[in-house]
N, CA, C and O of each residue as an XYZ file, in Angstrom:
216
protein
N     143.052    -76.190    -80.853
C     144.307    -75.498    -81.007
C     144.030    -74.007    -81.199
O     143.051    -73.626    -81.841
N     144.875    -73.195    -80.651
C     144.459    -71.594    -80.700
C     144.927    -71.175    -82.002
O     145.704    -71.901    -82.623
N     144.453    -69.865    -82.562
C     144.436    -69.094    -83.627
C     145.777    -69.442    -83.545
O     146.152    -70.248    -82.693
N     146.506    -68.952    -84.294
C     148.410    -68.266    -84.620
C     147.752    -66.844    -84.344
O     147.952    -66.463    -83.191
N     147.116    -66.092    -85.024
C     146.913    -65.103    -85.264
C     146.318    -64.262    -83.346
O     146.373    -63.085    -82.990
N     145.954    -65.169    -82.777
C     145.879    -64.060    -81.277
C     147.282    -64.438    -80.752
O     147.370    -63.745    -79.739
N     148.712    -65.316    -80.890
C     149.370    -65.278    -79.761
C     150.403    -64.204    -80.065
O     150.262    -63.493    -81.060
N     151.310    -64.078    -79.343
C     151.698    -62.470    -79.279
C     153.316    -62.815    -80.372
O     153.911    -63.875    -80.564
N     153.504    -61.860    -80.724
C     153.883    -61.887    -82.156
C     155.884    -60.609    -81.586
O     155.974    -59.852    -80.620
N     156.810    -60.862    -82.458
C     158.136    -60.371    -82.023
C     157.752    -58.722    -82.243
O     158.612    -57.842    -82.204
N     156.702    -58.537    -82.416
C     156.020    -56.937    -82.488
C     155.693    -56.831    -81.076
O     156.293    -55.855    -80.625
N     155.109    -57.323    -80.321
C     154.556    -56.883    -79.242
C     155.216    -57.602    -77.858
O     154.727    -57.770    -76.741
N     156.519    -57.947    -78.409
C     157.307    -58.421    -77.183
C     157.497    -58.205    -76.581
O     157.567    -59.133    -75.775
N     157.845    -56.871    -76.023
C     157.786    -55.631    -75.362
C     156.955    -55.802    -74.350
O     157.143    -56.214    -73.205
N     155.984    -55.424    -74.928
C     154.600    -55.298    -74.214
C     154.337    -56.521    -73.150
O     154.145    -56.413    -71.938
N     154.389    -57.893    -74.064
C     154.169    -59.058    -73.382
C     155.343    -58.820    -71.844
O     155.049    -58.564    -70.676
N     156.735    -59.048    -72.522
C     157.437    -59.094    -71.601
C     156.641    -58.002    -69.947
O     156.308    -58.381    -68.824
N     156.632    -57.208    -70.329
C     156.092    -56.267    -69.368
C     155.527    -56.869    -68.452
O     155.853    -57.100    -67.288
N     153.970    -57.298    -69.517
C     153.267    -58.005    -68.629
C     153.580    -59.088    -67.601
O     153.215    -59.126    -66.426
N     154.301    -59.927    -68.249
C     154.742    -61.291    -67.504
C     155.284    -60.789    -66.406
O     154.911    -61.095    -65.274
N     156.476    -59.742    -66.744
C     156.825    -59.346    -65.194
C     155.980    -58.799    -64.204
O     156.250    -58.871    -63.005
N     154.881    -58.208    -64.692
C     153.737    -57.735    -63.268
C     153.493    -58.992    -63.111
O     153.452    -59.240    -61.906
N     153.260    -60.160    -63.929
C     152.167    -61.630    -63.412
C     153.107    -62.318    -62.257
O     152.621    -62.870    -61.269
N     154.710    -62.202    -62.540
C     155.114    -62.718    -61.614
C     155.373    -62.493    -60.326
O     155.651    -63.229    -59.379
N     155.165    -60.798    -60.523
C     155.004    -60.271    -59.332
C     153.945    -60.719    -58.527
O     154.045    -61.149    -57.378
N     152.809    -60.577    -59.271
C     151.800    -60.429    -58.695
C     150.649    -60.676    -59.867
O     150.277    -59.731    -60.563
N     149.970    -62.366    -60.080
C     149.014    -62.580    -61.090
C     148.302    -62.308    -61.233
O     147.717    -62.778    -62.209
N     147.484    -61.054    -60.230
C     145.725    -60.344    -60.066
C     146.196    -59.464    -60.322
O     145.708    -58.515    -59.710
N     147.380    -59.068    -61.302
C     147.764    -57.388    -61.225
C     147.217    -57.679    -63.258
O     147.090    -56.644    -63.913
N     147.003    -58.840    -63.880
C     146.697    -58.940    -64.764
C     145.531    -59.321    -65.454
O     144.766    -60.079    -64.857
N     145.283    -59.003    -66.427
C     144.063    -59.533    -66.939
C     143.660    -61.257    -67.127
O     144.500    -61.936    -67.718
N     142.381    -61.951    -66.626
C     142.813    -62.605    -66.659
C     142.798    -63.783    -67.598
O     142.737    -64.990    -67.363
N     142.885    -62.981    -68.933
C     143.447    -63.608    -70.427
C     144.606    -63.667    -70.126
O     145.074    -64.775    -70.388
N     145.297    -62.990    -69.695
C     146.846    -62.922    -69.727
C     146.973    -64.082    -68.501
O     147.589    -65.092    -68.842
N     146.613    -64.063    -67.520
C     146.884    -64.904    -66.752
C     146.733    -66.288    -66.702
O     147.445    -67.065    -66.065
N     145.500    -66.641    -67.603
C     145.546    -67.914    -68.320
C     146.916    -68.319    -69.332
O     147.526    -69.385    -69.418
N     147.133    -66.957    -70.078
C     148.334    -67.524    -71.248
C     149.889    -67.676    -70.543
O     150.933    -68.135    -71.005
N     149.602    -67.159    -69.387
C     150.942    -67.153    -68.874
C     151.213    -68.512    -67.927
O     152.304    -69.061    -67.775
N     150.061    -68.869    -67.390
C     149.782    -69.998    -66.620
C     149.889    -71.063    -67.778
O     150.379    -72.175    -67.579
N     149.603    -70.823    -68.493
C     149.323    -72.021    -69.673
C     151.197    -72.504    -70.299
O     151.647    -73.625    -70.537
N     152.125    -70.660    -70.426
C     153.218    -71.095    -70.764
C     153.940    -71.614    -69.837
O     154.910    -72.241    -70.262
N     153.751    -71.557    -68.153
C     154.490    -72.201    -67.461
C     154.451    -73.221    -67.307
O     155.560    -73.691    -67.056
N     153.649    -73.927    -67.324
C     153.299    -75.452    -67.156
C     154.511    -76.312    -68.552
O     154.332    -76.908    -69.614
N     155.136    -76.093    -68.112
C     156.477    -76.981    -68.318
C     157.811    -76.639    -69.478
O     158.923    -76.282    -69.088
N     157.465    -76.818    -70.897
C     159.154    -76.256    -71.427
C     158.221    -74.617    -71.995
O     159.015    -73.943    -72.651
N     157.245    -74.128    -71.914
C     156.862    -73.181    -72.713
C     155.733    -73.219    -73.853
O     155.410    -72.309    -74.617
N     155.147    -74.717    -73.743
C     154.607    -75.215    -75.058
C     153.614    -75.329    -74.497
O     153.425    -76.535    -74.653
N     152.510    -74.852    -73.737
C     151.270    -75.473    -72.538
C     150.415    -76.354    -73.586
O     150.280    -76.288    -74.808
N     149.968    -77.091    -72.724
C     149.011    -78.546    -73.040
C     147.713    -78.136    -73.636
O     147.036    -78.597    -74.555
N     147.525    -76.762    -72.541
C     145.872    -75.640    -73.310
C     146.156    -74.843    -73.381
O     145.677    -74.023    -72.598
N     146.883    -74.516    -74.089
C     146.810    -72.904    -74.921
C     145.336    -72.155    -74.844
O     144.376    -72.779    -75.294
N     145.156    -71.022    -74.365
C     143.989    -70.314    -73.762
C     144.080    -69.849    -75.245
O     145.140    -69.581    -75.810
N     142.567    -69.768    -75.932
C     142.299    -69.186    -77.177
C     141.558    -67.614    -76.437
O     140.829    -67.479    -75.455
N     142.103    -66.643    -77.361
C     141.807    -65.054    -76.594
C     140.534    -64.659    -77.426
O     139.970    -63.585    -77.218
């Protein structure tokens, strides 16, 4: 199970949001920590099965 402490927090929502929108643009436009966590939240209601530990 991943930290609490690396997933992204109502401080850096912002930021996240951002990101997600380049990933959906385009997923090599991101790092690919981010592209694991984002791949990880799509895989079905938001809750992924492997949470990528950062």
């Amino acid at each position: 199970m991943a930290d609490s402490k690396n997933l992204p927090s109502s401080q850096s929502l912002s930021f996240v949001e951002a990101l997600y929108q380049d990933y959906l643009k385009d997923p090599g436009s991101v790092s690919p920590d981010w592209r694991s966590y984002f791949q990880g939240i799509s895989d079905g209601n938001g809750n992924g099965t492997n949470p990528p530990a950062f």
